[in-house]
Structures are given as C-alpha cells and as structure tokens.
N, C-alpha and C positions, 0 to 999 in steps of 0.2 A: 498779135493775136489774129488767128485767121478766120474763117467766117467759120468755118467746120468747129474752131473751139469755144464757139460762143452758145453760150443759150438758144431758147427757142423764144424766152423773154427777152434777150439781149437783141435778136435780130427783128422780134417788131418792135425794139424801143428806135434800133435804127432805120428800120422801113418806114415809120412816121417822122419821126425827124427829119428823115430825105425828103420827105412829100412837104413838107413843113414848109424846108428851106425852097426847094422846086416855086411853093405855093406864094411864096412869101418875095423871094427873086428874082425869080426867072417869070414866073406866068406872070407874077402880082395880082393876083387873083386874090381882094381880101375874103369873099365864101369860102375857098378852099382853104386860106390860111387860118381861118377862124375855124372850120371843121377839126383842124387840127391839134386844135389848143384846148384847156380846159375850159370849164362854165366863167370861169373869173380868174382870166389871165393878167400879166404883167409884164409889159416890153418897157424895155429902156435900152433905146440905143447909143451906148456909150462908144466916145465921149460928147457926141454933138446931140442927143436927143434927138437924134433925127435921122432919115437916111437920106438917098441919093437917086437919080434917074438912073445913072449907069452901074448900080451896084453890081462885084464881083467879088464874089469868095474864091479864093485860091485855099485847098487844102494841104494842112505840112501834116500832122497827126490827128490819131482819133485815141482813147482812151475810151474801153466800155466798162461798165460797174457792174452791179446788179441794179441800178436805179438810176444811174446817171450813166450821160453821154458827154463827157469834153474834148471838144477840135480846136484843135491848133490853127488857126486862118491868117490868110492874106486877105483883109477887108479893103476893095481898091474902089474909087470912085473921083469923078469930075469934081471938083471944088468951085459952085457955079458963085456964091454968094460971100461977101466981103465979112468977115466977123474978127474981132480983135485975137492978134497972133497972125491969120491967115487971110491978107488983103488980097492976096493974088488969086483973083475968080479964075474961072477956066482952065484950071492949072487938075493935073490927073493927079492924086492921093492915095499913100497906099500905109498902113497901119498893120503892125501884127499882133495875134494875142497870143 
C-alpha cells in the first residue's frame, strides 16, 4: 500500500507511531514518549520485559488497518546481562517478529 492509498486517519495513526518509536528509541526521551501514548498505557517488552542501551529496529513490513498498525521488525540489541538460556553478556542479539 503506498502512502497516496492510505487514509488521512491511517497516515496520522503512522505519523504518531513514528514519533512514538523516534520518542521511545532513538531520543529516549520518556516526556515525548509519554505524549504519545494514551492516559493509561501498557508496555510489555517481549520476551525479556525489558529493553536495551543499544536498541535497534530494523524494519521488513508494515500492514495499516483502519485502527491498527503491524511491523514486521528486526528488534537488535547488546545482551549486557547474564540470565538463564543467555549467559553470554556482551554478545549483539537480534530477534524478529
């Protein structure tokens, strides 16, 4: 779908979702990421509850709805800390969904 075929809803559901992720990743800025979000949000970072210093989203697809947005990611990051399955700290990780 190209940007010409999307809604005028479907293109600020993805203008904020880019500021989101911008807000959330790249700046880490939690004000801007919290502007972004509803009154009574819910994050869960799957599968470690958690993120990373060096986080990186690699994008493969988007799918837009009329109410949803799903991407397809390369979620990549440093693996600093030791946890059962994943002993090797220091080591770069990379996950897709």
């Amino acid at each position: 779908m190209t940007d010409t075929e999307l809604s005028v809803r479907q293109r600020a559901m993805i203008a904020l979702w880019e500021r989101h992720t911008a807000a959330e990743f790249a700046s880490k800025s939690l004000e801007t990421t919290m502007a972004t979000m509803t009154h009574d949000p819910v994050v869960n970072h799957v599968p470690l509850m958690t993120g990373g210093e060096d986080v990186a989203l690699v994008p493969l697809a988007r799918t837009v709805g009329t109410d949803r947005i799903v991407d397809e990611l390369i979620f990549s990051f440093t693996h600093t800390i030791d946890m059962p399955g994943f002993s090797q700290a220091s080591r770069q990780r990379a996950a897709g969904s």
